[in-house]
C-alpha positions as CSV (number, residue, x, y, z in Angstrom):
1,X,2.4,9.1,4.3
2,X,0.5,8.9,0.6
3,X,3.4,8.5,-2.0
4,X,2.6,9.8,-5.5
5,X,4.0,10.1,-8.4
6,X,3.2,11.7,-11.2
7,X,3.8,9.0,-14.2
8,X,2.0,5.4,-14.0
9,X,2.4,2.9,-16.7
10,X,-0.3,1.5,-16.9
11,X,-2.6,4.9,-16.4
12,X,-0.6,8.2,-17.1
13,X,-1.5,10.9,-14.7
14,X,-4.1,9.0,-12.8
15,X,-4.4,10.4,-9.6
16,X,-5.2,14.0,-11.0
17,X,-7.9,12.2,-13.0
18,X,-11.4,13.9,-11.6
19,X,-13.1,11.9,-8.8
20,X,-16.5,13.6,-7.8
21,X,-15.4,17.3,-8.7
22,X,-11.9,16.6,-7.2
23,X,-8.6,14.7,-8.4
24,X,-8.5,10.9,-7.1
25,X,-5.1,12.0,-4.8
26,X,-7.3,14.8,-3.0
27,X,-9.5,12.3,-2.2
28,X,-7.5,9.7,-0.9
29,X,-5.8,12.6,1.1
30,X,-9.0,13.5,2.6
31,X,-9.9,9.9,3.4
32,X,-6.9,9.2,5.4
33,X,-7.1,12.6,7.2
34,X,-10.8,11.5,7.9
35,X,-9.9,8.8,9.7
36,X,-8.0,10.6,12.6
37,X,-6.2,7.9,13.4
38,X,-3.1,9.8,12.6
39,X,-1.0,12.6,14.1
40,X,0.3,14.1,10.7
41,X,-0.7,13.1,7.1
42,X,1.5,14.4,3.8
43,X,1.5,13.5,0.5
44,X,5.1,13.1,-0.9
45,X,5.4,13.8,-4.5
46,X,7.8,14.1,-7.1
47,X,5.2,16.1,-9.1
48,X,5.1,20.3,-8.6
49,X,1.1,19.4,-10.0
50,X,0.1,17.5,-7.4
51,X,1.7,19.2,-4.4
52,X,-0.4,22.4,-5.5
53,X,-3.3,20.7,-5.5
54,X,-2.9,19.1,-1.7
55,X,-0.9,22.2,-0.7
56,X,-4.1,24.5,-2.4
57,X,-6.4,22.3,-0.5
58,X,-5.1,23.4,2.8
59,X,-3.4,20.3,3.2
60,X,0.3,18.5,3.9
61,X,2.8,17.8,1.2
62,X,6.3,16.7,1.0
63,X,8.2,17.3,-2.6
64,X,11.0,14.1,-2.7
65,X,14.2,15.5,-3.1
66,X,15.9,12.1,-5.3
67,X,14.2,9.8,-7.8
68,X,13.0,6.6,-7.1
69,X,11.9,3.2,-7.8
70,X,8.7,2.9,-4.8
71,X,6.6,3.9,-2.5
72,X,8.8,2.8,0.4
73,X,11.8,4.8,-0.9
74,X,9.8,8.0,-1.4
75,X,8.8,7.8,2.0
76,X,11.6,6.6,3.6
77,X,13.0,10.1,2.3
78,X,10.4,11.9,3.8
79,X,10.7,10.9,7.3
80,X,14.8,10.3,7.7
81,X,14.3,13.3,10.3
82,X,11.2,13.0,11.7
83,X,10.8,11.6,15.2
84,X,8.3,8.8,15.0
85,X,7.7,5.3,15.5
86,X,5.2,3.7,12.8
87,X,4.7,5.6,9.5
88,X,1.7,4.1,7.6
89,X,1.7,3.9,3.9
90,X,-1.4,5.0,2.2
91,X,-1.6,4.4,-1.6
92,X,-2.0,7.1,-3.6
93,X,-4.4,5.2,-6.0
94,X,-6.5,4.3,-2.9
95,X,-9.7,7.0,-2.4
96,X,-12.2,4.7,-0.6
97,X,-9.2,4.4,2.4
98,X,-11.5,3.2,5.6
99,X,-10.5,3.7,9.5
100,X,-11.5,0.1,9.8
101,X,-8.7,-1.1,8.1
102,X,-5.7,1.5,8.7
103,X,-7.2,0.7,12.6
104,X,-6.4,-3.1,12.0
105,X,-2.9,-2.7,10.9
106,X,-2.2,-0.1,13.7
107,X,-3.2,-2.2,16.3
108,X,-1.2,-5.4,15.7
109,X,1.9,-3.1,17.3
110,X,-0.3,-2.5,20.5
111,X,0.0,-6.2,21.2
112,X,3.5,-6.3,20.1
113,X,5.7,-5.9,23.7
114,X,8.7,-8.3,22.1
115,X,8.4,-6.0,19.3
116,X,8.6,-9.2,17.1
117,X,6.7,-7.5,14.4
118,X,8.4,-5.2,11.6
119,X,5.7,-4.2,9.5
120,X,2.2,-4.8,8.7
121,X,0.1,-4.6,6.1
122,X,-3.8,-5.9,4.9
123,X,-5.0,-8.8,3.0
124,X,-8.8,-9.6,1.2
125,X,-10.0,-13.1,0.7
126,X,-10.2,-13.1,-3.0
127,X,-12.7,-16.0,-4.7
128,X,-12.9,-15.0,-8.1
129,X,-10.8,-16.8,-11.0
130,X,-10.1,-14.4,-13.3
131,X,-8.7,-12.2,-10.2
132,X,-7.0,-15.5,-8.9
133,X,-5.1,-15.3,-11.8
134,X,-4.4,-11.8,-13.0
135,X,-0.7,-10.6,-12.9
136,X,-1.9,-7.0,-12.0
137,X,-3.7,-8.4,-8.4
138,X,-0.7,-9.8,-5.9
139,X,-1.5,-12.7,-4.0
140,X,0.2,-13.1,-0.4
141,X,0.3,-16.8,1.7
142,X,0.9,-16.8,5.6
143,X,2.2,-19.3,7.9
144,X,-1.0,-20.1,11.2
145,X,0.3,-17.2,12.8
146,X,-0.6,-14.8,9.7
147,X,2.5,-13.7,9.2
148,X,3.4,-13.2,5.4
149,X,5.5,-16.0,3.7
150,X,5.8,-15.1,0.5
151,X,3.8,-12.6,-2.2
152,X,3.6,-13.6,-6.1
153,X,1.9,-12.3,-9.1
154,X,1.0,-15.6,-10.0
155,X,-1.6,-18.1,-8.2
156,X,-0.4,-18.8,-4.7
157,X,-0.9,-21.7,-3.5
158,X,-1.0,-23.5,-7.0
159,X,-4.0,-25.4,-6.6
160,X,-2.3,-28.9,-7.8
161,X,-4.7,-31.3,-6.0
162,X,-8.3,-30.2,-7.0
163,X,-9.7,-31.9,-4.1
164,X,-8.4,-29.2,-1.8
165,X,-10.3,-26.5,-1.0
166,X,-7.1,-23.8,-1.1
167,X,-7.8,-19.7,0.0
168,X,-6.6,-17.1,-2.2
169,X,-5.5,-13.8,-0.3
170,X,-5.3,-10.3,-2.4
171,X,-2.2,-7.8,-1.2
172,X,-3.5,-4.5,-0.4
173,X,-0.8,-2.2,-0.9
174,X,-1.3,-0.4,3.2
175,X,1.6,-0.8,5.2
176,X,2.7,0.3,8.6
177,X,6.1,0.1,9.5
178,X,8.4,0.6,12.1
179,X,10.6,3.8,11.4
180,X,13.5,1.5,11.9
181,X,12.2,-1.3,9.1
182,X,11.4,1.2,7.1
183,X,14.7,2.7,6.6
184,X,16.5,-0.5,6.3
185,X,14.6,-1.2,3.4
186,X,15.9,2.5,2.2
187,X,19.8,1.6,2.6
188,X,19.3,-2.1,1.5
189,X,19.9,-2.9,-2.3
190,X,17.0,-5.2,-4.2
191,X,17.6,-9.0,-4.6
192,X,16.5,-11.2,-7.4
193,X,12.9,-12.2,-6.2
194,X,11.4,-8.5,-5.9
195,X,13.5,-7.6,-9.1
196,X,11.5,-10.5,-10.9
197,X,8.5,-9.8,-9.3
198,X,8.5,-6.2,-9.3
199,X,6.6,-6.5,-5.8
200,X,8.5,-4.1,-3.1
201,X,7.2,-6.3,0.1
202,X,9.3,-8.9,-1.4
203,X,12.4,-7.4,-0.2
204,X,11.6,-7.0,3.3
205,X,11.1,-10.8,3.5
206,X,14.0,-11.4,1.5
207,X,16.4,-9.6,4.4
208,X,14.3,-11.8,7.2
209,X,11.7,-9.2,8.4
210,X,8.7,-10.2,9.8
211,X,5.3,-8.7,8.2
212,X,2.3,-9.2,10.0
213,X,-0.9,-9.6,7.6
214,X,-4.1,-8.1,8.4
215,X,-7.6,-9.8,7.4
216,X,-10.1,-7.5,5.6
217,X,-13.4,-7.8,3.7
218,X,-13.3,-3.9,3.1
219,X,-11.9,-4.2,-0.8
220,X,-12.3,-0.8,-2.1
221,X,-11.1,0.4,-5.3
222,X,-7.8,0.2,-6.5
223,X,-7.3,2.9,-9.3
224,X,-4.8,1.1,-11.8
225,X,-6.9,1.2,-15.2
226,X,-9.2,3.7,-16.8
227,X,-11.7,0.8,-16.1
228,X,-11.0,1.3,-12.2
229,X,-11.9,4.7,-12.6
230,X,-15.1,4.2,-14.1
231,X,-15.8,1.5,-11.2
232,X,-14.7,4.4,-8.4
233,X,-16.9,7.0,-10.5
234,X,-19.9,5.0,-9.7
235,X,-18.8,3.8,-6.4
236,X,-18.7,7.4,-5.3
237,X,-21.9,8.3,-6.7
């Protein structure tokens, strides 16, 4: 499931913006369907725009019925009535999508017999400072089993004793979920921390789910900025 809306604050419009002859949420449709890792792939959208152009493609959409705030409630929506186990969340703003990763977050449930696991989703060691330290990048910590203990805007963990050599994770916004975690997060209302943060992951942790996080070095190219778009433009080039 690829939620996208329409309206971005940061970058009105940004996934019709033109990505190789294409717009940027045709392409991150077509990467995901590429991977055939997955038994159906939609797009849910609350914009008539954008489900033409999947839909005129020859691809899957989904048109949300209600508003709302994120991803996970768009696509909780979508699936209340379909009969499935894990439903992976693909960003919209995400063209360069890669099996490797979406493999890696698929396969932690494989392992998963006690089904101890709720949700997964991927993490990038990140190195540089100005990254480090930029609101717009979320950082995630784990406990030695990799499982997520909290996820911050700010620099986590605060690097207090210099002596320390401390690792800096980047959150990358791919989740799978079970159906059931999923639409608990749908029903349940938002608590203080993600309302502060603005960072939805934050309220599955706050009602005691488990989210298992996945190691990459795949990065790709987050479209938030008309600066990210140059970067993909090049990239795909």
């Amino acid at each position: 499931m690829i939620p996208a809306r329409y309206a971005a604050s940061r970058f009105p419009a940004k996934l019709m913006q033109d990505l190789g002859g294409q717009p940027v949420i045709l392409r991150t449709y077509e990467a995901a369907v590429k991977t055939g890792l997955f038994d159906e792939v939609y797009v849910v959208t609350d914009s008539p725009v954008i489900f033409e152009v999947i839909t005129g493609a020859g691809g899957k959409a989904k048109m949300s019925i209600k508003e709302h705030d994120c991803g996970s409630d768009r696509i909780a929506e979508a699936v209340a009535d379909m009969d499935v186990d894990i439903i992976v969340n693909v960003q919209g703003d995400e063209p360069f999508t890669d099996r490797e990763s979406l493999s890696g977050v698929l396969e932690v449930f494989k392992d998963d017999v006690g089904q101890e696991i709720d949700l997964a989703s991927l993490m990038v060691r990140i190195t540089d400072r100005e990254e480090i330290n930029n609101p717009n990048t979320v950082k995630v910590i784990v406990d030695n089993r990799n499982f997520a203990v909290y996820f911050s805007r700010l620099p986590i963990p605060y690097p207090r004793d210099k002596n320390v050599e401390s690792v800096y994770y980047k959150h990358k916004g791919v989740y799978a979920f079970r159906k059931s975690a999923l639409m608990d997060f749908h029903r349940l209302p938002m608590l203080p921390l993600e309302a502060t943060e603005k960072i939805e992951a934050i309220r599955y942790l706050e009602y005691g789910k488990k989210i298992k996080m996945v190691e990459t070095d795949v990065t790709g190219i987050e479209i938030d900025t008309p600066e990210d778009l140059d970067r993909a433009k090049k990239a795909w080039k």
